[in-house]
ROSE-4610 file (N, C-alpha, C; in Angstrom, 1 decimal, always signed):
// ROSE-4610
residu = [X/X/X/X/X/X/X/X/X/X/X/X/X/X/X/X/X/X/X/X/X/X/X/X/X/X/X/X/X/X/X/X/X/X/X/X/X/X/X/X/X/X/X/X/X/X/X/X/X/X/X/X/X/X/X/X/X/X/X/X/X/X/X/X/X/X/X/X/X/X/X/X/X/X/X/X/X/X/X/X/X/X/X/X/X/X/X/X/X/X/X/X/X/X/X/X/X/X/X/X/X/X/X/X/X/X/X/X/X/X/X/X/X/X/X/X/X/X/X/X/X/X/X/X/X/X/X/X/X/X/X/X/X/X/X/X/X/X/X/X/X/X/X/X/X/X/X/X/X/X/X/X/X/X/X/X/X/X/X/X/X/X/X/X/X/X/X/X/X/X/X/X/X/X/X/X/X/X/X/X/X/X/X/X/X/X/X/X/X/X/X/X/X/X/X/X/X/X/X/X/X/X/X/X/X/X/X/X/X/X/X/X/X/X/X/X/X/X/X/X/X/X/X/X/X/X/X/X/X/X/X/X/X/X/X/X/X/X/X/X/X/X/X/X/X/X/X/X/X/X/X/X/X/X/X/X/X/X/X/X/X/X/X/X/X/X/X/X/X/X/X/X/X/X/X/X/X/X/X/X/X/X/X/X/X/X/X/X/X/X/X/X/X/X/X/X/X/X/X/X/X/X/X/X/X/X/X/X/X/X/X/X/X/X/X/X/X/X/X/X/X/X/X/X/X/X/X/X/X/X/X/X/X/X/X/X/X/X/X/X/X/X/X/X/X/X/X/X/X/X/X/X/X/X/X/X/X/X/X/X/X/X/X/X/X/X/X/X/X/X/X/X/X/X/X/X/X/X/X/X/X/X/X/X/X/X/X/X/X/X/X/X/X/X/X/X/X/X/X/X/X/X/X/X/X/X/X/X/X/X/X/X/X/X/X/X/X/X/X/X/X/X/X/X/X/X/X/X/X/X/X/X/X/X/X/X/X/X/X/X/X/X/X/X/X/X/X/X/X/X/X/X/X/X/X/X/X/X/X/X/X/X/X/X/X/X/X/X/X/X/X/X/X/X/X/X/X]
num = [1/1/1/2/2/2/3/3/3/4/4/4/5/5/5/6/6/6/7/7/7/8/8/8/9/9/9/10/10/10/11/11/11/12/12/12/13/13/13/14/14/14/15/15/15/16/16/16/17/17/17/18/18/18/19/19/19/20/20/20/21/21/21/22/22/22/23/23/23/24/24/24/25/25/25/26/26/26/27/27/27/28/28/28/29/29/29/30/30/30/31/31/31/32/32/32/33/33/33/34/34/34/35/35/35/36/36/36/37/37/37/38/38/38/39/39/39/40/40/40/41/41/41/42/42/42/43/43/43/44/44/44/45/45/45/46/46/46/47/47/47/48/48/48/49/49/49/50/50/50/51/51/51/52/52/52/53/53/53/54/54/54/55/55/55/56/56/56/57/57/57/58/58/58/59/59/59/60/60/60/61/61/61/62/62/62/63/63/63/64/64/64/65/65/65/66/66/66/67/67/67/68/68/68/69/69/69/70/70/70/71/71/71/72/72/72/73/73/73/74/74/74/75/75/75/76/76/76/77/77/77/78/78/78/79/79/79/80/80/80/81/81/81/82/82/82/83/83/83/84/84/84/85/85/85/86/86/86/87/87/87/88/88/88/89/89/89/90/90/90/91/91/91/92/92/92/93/93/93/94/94/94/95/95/95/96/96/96/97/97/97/98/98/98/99/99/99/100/100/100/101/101/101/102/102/102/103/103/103/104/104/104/105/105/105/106/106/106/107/107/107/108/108/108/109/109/109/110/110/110/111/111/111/112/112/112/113/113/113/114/114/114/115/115/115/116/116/116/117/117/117/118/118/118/119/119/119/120/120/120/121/121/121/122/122/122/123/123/123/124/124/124/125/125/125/126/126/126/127/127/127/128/128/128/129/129/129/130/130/130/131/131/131/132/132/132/133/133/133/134/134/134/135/135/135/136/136/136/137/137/137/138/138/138/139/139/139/140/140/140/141/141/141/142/142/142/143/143/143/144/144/144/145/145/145/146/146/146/147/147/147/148/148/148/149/149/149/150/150/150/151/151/151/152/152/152/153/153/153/154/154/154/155/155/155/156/156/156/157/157/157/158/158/158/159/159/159]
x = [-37.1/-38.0/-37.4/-35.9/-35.4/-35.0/-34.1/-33.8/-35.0/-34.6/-35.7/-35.4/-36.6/-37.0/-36.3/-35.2/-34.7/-35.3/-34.7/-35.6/-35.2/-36.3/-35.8/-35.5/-34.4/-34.1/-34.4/-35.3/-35.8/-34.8/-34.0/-33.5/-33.8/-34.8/-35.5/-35.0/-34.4/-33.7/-34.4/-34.0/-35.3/-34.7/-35.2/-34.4/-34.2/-34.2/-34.3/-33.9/-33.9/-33.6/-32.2/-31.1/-29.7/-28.8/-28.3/-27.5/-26.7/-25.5/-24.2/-24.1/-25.3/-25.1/-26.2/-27.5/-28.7/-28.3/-26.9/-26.5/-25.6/-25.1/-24.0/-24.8/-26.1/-27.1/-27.6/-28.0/-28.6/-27.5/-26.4/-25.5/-25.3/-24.8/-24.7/-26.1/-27.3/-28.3/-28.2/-28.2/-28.6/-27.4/-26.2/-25.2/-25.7/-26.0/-25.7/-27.6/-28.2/-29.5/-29.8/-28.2/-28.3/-29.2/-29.8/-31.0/-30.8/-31.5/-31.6/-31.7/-30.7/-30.9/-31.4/-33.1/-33.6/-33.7/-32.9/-32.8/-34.2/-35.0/-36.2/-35.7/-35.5/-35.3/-36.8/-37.2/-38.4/-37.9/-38.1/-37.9/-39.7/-39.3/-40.2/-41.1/-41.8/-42.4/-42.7/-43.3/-43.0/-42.4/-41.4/-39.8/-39.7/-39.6/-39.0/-40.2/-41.3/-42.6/-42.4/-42.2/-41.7/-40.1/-39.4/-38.1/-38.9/-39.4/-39.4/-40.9/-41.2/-42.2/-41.6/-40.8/-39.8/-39.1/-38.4/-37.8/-38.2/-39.2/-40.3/-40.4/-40.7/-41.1/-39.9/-38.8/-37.5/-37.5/-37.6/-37.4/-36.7/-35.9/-34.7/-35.4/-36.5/-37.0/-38.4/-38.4/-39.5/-40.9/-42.1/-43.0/-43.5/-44.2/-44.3/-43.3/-42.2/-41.0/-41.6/-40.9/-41.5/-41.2/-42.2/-42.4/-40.8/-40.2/-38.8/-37.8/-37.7/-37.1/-37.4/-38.8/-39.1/-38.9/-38.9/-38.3/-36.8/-36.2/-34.7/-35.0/-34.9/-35.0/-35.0/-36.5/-36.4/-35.4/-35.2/-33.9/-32.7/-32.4/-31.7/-31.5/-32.7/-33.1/-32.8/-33.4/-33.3/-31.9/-30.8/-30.0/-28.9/-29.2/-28.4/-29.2/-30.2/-30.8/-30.3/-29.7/-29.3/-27.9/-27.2/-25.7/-25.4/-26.7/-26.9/-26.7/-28.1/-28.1/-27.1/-25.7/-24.9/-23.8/-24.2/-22.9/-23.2/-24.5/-25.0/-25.1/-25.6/-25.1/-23.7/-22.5/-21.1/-21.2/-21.4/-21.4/-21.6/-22.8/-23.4/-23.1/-21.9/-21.6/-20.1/-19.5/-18.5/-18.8/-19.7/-20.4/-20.8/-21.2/-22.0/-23.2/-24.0/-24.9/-26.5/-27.0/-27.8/-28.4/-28.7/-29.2/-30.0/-30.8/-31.8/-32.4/-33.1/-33.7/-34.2/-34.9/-35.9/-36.1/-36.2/-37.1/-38.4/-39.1/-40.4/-40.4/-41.4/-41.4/-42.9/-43.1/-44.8/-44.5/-45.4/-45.6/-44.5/-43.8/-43.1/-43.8/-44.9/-45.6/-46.2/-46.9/-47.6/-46.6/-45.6/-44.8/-44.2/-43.9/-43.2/-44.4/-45.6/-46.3/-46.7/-47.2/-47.3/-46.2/-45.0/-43.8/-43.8/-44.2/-43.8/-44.7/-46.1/-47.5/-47.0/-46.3/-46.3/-44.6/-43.9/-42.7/-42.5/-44.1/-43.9/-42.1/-41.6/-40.3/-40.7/-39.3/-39.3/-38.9/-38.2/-37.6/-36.8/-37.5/-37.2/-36.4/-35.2/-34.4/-34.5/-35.3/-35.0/-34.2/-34.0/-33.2/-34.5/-34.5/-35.0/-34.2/-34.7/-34.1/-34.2/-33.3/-33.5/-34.4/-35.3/-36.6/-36.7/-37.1/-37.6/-39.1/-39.1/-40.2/-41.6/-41.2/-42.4/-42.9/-41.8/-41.8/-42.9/-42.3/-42.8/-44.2/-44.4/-46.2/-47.0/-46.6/-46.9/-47.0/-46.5/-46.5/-46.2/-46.6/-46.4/-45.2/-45.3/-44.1/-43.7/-43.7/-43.9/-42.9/-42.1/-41.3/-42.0/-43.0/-43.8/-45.0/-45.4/-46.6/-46.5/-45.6/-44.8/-44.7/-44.3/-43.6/-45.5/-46.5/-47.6/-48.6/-48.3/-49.2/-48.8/-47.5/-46.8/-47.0/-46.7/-46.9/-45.2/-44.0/-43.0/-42.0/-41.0/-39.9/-39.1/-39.2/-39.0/-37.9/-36.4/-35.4/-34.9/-35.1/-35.3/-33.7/-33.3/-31.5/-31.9/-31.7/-31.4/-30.2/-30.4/-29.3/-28.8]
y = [+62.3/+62.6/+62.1/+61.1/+61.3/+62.1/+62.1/+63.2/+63.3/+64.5/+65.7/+64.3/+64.8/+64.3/+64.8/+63.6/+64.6/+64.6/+65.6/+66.1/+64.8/+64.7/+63.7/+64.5/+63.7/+64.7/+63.4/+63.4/+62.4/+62.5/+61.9/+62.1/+60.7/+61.3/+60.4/+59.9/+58.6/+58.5/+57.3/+57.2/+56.1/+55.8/+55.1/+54.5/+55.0/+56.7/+57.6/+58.7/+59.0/+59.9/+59.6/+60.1/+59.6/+61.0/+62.2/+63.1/+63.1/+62.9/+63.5/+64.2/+65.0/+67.0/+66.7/+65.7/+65.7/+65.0/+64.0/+63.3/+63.5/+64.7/+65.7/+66.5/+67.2/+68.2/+67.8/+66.3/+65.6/+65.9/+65.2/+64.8/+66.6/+67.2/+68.7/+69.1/+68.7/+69.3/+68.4/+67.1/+66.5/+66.5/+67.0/+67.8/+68.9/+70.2/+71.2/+71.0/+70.2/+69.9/+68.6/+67.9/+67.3/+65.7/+65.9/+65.2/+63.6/+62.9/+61.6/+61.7/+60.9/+60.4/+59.9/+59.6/+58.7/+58.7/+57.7/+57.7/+56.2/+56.8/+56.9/+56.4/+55.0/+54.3/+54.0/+54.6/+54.1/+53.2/+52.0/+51.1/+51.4/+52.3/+52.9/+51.7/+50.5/+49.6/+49.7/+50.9/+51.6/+51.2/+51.8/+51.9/+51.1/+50.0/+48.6/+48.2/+48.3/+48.3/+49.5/+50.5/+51.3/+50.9/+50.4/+50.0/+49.0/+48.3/+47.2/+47.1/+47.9/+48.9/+49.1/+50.4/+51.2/+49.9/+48.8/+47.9/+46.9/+47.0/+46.0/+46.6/+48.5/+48.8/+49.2/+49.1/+49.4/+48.0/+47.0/+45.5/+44.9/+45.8/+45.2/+43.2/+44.0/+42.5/+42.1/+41.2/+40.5/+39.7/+40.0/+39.2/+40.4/+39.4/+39.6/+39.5/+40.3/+40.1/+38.9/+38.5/+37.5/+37.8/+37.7/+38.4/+38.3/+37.0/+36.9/+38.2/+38.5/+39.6/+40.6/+41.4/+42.3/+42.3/+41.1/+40.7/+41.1/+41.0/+40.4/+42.2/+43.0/+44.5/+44.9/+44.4/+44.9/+44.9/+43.4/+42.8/+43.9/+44.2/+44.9/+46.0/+46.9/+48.3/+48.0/+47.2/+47.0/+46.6/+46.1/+45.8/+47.2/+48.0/+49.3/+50.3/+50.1/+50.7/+50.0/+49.0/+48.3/+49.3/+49.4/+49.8/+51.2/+51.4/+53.3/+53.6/+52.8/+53.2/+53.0/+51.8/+51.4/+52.2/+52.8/+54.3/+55.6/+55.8/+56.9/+56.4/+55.2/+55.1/+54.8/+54.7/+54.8/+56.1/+57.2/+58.6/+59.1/+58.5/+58.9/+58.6/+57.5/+57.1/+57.3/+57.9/+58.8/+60.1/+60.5/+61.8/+61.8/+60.5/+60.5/+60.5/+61.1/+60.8/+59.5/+59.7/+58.3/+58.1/+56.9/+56.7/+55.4/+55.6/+54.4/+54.4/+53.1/+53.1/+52.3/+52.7/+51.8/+51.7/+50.4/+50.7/+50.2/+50.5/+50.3/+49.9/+49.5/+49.6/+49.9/+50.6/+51.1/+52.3/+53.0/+54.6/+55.8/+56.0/+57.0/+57.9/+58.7/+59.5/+59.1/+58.4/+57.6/+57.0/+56.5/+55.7/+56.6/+58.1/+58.9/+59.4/+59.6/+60.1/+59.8/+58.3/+57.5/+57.1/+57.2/+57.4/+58.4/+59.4/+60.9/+61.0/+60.4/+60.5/+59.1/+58.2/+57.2/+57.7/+58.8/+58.9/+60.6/+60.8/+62.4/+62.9/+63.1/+63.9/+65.2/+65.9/+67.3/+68.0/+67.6/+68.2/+67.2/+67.4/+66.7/+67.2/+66.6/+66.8/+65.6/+65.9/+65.2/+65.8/+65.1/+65.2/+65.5/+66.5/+66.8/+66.0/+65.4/+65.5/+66.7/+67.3/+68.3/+67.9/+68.6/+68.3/+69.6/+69.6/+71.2/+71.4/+72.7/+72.9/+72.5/+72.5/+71.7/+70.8/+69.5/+68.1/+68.1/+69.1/+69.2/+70.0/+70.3/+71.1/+70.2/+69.4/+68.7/+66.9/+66.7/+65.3/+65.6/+66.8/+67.1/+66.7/+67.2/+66.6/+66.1/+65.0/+64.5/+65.0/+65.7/+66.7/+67.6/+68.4/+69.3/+69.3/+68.2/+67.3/+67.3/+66.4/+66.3/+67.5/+68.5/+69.8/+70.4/+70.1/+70.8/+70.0/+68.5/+67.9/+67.7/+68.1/+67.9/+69.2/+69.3/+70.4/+70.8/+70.3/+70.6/+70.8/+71.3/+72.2/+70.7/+71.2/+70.1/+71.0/+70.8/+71.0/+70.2/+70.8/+70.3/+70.2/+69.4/+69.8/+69.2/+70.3/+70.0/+69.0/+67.9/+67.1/+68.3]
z = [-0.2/-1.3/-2.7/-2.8/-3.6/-4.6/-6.0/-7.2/-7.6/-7.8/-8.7/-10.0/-10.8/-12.1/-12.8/-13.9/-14.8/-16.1/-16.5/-18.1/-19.3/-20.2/-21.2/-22.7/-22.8/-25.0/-25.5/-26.5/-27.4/-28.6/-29.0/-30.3/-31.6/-32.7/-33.3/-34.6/-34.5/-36.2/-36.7/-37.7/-38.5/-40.1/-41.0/-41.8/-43.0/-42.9/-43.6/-43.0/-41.9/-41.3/-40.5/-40.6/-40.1/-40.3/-39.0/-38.8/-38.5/-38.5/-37.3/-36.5/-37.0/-36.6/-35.8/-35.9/-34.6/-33.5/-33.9/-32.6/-31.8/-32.7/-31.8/-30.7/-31.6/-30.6/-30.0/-29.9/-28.7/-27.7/-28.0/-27.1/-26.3/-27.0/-26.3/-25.9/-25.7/-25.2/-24.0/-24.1/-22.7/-21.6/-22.1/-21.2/-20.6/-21.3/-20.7/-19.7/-20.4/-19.1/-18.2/-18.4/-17.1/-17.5/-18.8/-19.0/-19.3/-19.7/-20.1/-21.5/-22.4/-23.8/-24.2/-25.0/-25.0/-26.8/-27.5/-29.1/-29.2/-30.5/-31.3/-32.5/-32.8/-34.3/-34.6/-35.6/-36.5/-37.6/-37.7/-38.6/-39.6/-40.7/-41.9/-42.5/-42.0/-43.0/-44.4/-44.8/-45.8/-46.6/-46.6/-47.1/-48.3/-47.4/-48.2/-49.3/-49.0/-50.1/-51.4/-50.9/-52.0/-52.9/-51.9/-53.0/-53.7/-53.2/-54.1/-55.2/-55.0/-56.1/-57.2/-56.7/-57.4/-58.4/-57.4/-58.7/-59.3/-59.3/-59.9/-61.0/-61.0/-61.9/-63.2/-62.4/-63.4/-63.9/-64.0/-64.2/-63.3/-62.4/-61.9/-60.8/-60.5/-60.1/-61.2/-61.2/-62.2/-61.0/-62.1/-61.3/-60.2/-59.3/-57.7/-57.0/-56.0/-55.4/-54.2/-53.4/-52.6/-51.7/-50.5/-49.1/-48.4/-48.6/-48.5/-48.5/-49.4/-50.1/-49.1/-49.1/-47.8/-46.9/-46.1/-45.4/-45.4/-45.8/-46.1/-45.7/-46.2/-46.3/-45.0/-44.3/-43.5/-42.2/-42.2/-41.5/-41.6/-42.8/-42.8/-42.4/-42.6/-41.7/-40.4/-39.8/-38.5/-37.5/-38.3/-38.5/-38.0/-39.5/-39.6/-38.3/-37.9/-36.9/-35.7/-35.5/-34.0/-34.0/-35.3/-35.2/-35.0/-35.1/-34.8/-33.4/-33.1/-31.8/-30.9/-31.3/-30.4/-30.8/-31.8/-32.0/-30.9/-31.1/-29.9/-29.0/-28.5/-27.1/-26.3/-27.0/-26.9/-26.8/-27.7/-27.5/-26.2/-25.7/-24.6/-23.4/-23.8/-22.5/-22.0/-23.0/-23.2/-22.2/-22.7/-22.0/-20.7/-20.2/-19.1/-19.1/-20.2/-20.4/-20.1/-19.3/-19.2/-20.3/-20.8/-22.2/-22.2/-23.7/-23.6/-25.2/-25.7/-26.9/-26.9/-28.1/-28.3/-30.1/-30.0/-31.6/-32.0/-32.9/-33.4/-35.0/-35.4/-36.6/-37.2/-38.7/-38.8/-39.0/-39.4/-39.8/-39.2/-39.5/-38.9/-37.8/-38.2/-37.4/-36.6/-36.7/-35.8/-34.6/-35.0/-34.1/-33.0/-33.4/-33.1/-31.6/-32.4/-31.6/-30.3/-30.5/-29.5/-28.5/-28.9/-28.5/-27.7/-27.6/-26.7/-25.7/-26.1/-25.9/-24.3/-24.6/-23.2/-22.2/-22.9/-22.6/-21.7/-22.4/-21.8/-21.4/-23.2/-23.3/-22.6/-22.7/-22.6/-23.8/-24.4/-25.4/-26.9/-28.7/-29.7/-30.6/-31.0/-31.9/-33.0/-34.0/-35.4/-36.7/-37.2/-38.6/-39.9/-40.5/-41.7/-42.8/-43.9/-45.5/-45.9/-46.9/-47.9/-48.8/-49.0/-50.0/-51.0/-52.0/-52.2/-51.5/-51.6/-51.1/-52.0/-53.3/-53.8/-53.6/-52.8/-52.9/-51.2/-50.8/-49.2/-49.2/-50.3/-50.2/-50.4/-51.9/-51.9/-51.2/-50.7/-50.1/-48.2/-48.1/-46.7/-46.2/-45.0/-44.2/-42.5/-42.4/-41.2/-40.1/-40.2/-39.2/-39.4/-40.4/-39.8/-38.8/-39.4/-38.9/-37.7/-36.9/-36.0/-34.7/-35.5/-34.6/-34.4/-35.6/-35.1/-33.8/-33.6/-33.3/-31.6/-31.4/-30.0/-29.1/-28.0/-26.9/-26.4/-27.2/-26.3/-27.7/-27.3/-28.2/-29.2/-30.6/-31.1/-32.5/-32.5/-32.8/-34.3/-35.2/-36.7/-36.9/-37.5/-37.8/-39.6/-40.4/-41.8/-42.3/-43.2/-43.4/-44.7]
């Protein structure tokens, strides 16, 4: 009948979202359940359109920045996101751990969702920013978002 199914830990980092403390809890969760590591880089498209918003608007770039540049940006997210995942998967394989990743890039939430929605996890550990709570009433928050819109246990770790 072959092995029983094992359980999956989704652990979700992204180019804003980066813990020590969620990659430690991954790691000690899919130990003590035996489970499969499956690490979640969202490469934020986002992102890089708001830096370069942001420095357009300080002067620091002049003009229209040129798709180049965004580029260049994103490269580089993706980049710092290859070197993650090959820190947690050394982690993991330390541990014994079975492990696996994947990245995307595009909306954080959305990515995430669709993500769980083809992967049927068991169980989510992401990393929160510290926000005030003002900044999070107002502009929502996609780890809330997140924890309301899924059906399975999803493990918040505060940076």
């Amino acid at each position: 009948m072959g092995e029983e199914k094992r359980e999956k830990v989704l652990l979700i980092v992204s180019t804003t979202r980066k813990s020590p403390k969620s990659v430690e809890r991954a790691i000690e969760y899919a130990q003590e359940k035996n489970a499969q590591l499956i690490c979640l880089y969202v490469l934020d498209s986002e992102l890089p359109k708001a830096i370069v918003k942001q420095m357009t608007e300080e002067g620091w770039l002049g003009g229209k920045p040129s798709e180049d540049f965004y580029n260049a940006l994103l490269k580089e997210y993706e980049r710092w996101g290859k070197e993650k995942i090959d820190e947690i998967k050394k982690e993991a394989e330390e541990h014994q751990i079975p492990f696996r990743a994947e990245i995307r890039r595009g909306d954080f939430l959305n990515q995430v969702l669709d993500f769980i929605n083809q992967e049927q996890v068991n169980y989510i550990i992401v990393t929160r920013r510290r926000r005030s709570n003002l900044s999070r009433f107002l502009f929502g928050s996609a780890v809330a978002e997140l924890k309301k819109q899924v059906s399975v246990p999803v493990e918040i770790i505060d940076e």
